[in-house]
C-alpha angles and dihedrals in degrees: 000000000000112000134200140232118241115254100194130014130295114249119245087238084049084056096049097042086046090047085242115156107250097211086068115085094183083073094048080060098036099251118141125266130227083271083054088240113135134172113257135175130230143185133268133210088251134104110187149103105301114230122228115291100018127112121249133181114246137163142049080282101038113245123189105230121171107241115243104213126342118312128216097210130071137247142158115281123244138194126185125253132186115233144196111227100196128174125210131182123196121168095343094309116112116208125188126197137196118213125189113218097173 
């Protein structure tokens, strides 16, 4: 499953519903944490007009913005995900691996 950087803050109501803790900033912007778990956007299955509030892909490398009001065009729908960044090195080769907990 891809998924795609924040390109605006998470809500404090975002960090709760996502069971971030609100006192670190780095989540508010999806950077991982000293767990490695960040908070991530994908894609859903829906093309449409996004409503205010919701999250929405846009951009030649796909971003992930909230929409302010309601918008008329129309873009891919996204919702937010937390996600496991783990490293692993075996004979020389490093290997990362996202991983998708909600």
């Amino acid at each position: 499953m891809k998924t795609y950087k924040l390109g605006d803050r998470l809500s404090r109501k975002e960090a709760e519903a996502m069971g971030v803790d609100g006192s670190s900033m780095s989540h508010l912007w999806g950077e991982p944490n000293k767990d490695g778990r960040y908070v991530r956007a994908v894609r859903t299955d829906e093309f449409r007009a996004p409503l205010k509030g919701e999250r929405y892909l846009s951009g030649s490398i796909p971003v992930a913005y909230t929409a302010p009001n309601n918008l008329l065009s129309s873009y891919r729908i996204a919702r937010l995900v937390l996600v496991e960044k783990r490293t692993t090195i075996v004979e020389n080769r490093t290997t990362i691996v996202e991983k998708v907990l909600i």
